[in-house]
C-alpha positions as CSV (number, residue, x, y, z in Angstrom):
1,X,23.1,-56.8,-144.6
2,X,23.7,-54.7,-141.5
3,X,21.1,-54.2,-139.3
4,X,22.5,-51.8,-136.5
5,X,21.2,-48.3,-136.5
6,X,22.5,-45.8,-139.1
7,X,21.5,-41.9,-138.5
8,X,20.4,-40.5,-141.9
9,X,18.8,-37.4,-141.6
10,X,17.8,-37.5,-145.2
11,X,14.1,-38.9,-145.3
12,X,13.2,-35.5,-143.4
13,X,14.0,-33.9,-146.5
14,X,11.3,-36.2,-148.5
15,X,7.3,-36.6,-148.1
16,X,7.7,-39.8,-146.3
17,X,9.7,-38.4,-143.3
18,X,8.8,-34.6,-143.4
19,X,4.6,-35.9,-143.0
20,X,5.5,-37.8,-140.3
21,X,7.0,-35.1,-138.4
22,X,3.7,-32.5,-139.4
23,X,1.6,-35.3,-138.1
24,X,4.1,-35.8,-135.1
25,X,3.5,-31.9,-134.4
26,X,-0.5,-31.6,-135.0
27,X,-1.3,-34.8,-132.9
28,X,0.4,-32.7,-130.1
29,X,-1.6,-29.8,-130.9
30,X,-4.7,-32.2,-131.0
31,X,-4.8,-33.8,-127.7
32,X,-3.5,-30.3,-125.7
33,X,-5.6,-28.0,-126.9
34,X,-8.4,-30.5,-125.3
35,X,-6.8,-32.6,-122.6
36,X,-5.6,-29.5,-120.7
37,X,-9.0,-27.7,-120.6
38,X,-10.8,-26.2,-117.8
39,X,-13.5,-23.1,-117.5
40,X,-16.4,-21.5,-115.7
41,X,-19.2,-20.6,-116.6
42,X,-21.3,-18.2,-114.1
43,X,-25.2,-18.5,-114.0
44,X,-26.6,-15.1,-112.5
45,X,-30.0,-15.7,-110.3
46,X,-32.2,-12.4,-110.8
47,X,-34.8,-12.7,-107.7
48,X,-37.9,-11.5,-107.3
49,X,-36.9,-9.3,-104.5
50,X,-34.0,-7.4,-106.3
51,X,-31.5,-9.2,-105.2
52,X,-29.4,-11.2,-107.0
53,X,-27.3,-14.2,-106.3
54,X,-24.6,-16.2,-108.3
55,X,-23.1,-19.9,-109.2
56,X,-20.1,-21.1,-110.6
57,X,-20.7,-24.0,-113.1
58,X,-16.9,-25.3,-113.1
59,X,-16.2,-27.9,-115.9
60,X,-13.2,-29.8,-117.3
61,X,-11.7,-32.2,-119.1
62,X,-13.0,-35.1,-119.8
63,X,-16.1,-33.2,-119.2
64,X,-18.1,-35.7,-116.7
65,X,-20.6,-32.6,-116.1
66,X,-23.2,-35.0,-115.0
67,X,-20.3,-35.8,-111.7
68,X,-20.0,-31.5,-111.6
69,X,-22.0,-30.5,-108.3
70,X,-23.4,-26.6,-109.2
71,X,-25.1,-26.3,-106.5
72,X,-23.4,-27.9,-103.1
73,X,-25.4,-28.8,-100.1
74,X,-28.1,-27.8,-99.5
75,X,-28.1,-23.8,-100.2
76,X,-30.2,-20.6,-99.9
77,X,-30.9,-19.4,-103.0
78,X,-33.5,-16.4,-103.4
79,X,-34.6,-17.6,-100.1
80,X,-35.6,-20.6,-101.2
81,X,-33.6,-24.2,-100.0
82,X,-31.4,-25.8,-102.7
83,X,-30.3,-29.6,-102.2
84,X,-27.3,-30.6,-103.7
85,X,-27.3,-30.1,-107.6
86,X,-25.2,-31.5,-110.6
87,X,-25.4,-30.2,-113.8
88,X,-26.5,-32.3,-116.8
89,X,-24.4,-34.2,-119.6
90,X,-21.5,-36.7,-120.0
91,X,-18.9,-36.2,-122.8
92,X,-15.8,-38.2,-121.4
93,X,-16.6,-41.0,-123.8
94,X,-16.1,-38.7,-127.1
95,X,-13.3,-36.8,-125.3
96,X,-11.1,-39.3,-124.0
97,X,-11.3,-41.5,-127.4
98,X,-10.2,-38.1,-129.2
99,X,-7.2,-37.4,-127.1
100,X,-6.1,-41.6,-127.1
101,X,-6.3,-41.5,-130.6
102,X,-3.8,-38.1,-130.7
103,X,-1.9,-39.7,-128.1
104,X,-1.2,-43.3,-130.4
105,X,-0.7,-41.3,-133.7
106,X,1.8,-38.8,-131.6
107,X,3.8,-42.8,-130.1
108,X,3.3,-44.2,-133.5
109,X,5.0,-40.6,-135.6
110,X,7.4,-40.8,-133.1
111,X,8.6,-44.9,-133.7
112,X,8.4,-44.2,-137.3
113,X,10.5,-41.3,-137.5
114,X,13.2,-43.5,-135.2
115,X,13.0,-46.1,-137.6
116,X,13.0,-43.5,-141.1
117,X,16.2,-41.7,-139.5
118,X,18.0,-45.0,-138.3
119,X,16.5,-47.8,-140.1
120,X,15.4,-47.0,-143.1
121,X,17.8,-49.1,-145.1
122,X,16.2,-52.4,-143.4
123,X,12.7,-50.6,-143.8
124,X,13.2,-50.3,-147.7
125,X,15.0,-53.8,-147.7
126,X,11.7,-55.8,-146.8
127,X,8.1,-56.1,-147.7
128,X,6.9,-56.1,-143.7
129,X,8.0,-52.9,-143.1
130,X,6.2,-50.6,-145.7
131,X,3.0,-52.7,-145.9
132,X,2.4,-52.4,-141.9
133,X,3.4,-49.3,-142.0
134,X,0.5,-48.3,-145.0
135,X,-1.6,-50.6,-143.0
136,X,-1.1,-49.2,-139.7
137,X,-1.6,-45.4,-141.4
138,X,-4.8,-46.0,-143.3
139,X,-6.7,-47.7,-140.3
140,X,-5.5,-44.4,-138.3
141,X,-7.1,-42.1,-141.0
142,X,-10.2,-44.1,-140.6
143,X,-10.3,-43.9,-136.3
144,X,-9.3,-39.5,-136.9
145,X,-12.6,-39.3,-138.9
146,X,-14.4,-41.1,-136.3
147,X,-12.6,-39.3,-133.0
148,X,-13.2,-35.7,-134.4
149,X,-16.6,-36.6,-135.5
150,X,-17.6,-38.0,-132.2
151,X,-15.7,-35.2,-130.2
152,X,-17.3,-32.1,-132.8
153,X,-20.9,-33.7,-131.8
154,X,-19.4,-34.3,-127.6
155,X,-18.2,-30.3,-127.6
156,X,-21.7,-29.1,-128.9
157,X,-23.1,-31.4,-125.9
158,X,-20.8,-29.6,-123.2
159,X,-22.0,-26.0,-125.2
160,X,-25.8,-26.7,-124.6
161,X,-25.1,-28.1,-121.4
162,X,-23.3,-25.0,-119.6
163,X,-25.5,-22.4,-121.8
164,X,-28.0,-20.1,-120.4
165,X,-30.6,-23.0,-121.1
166,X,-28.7,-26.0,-119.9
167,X,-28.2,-24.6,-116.7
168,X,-31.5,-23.1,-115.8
169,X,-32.6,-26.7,-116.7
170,X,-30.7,-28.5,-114.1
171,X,-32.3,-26.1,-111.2
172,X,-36.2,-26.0,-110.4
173,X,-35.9,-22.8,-108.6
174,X,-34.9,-21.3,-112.7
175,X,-38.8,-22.3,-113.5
176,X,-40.4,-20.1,-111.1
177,X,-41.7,-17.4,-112.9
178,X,-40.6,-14.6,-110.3
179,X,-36.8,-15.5,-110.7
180,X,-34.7,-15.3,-114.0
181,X,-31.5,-17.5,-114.4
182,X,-29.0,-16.3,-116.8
183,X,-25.1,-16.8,-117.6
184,X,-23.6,-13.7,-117.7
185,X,-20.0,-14.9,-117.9
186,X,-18.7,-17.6,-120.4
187,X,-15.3,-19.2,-120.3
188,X,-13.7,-19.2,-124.0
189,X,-13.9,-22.3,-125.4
190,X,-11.0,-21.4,-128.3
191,X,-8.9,-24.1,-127.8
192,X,-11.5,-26.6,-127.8
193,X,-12.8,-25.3,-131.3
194,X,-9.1,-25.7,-132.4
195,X,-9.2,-29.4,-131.4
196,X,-12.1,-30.1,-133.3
197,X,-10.1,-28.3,-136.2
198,X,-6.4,-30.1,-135.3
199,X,-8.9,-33.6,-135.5
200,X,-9.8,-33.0,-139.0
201,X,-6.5,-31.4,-140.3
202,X,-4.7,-34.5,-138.7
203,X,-7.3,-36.6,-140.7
204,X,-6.7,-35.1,-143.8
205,X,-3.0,-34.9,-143.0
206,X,-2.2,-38.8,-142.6
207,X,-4.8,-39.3,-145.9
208,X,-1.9,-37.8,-147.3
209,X,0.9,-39.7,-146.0
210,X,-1.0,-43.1,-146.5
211,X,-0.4,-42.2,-150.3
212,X,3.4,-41.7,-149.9
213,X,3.6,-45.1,-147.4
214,X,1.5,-46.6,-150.4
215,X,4.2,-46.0,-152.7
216,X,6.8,-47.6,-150.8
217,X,5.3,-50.9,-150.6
218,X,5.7,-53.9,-152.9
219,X,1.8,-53.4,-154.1
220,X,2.8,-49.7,-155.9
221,X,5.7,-51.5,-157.3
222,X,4.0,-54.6,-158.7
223,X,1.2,-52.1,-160.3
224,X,4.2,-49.9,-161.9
225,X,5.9,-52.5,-163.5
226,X,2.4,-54.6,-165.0
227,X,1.6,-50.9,-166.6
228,X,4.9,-50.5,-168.2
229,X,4.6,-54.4,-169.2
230,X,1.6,-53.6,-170.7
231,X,2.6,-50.0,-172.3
232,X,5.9,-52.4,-174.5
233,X,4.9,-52.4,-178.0
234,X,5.9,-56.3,-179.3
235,X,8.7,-56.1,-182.0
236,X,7.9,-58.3,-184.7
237,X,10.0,-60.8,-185.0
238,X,11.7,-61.2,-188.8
239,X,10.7,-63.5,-191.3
């Protein structure tokens, strides 16, 4: 048996191959549409005196707002002295599992499309190859669930904590009652909805291929041929 590498272009044309590359393309989707964020948020401070004043509550990926200064050094505000101020909530946690998982399923579509294209005929040829693959693919189904979940229920976090109520939360000069704190500008969180979205598709996406791995491994094949054992009708023999 040859085992160099042999170019067949043909798997793309097939379930097997053509999932891997969708999967290839929607981890990339995943992790940039949240990796690559960054926005600002602008909280409004209506004094008593008629005058207003303005902060910007800058945040980014992996959203470590709790490490975000909003207010630096100590600041006039409304005439009133403002110390050094972060704003409230940590998300990296939920964030940066999301985008390692999209960033192993992009390295692992990637090796399996080199070996469907090249090395398919040693991939068919042994029972290794197709059950770590199925293996590999169903445990990845199970971490997509628990990434987007996590990072769905992070995103809300970072929502509430750069919101009109989040903000006027973090600052005690927000709770006077002569001074109103409001966010008049909000930075379009889009993309970040479209991760959420990209975590789930990609979940329900490699669901899909685990089936068609599934089917290439010794354990579909043993099932197929007990059921058609079974499904012979016994000729008698004669007398």
């Amino acid at each position: 048996m040859m085992t160099g590498f042999r170019l067949n272009l043909s798997p793309l044309k097939e379930p097997l191959g053509f999932v891997k590359l969708v999967e290839w393309l929607t981890a990339i989707f995943a992790f940039g549409s949240c990796g690559g964020f960054s926005g600002k948020n602008v909280l409004s401070l209506f004094c008593g005196d008629g005058r207003n004043e303005s902060l910007n509550a800058n945040f980014h990926y992996p959203f470590r707002l709790s490490q975000i200064p909003l207010v630096v050094g100590n600041t006039t505000l409304c005439n009133h002295s403002v110390t050094t101020t972060y704003m409230v909530g940590d998300s990296a946690s939920s964030a940066e599992f999301f985008v390692g998982i999209a960033t192993v399923c992009f390295l692992y579509s990637m090796v399996a499309l080199l070996v469907y294209l090249g090395y398919m005929h040693i991939y068919k040829d042994s029972d290794f190859g197709p059950i770590f693959d199925f293996l590999i693919t169903a445990i990845l189904v199970f971490l997509w669930l628990v990434c987007s979940s996590a990072w769905a229920k992070g995103l809300q976090n970072v929502k509430d904590a750069t919101d009109t109520d989040g903000l006027s939360g973090t600052l005690a000069l927000c709770k006077g009652s002569n001074i109103t704190c409001e966010v008049t500008e909000f930075t379009n969180m889009r993309t970040l909805n479209i991760s959420v979205v990209f975590g789930y598709l990609n979940m329900f996406v490699w669901a899909g291929n685990a089936w068609f791995v599934y089917k290439e491994t010794r354990w579909h094949s043993q099932k197929i041929s007990s059921q058609s054992g079974h499904g012979r009708q016994q000729v008698p023999s004669p007398i």
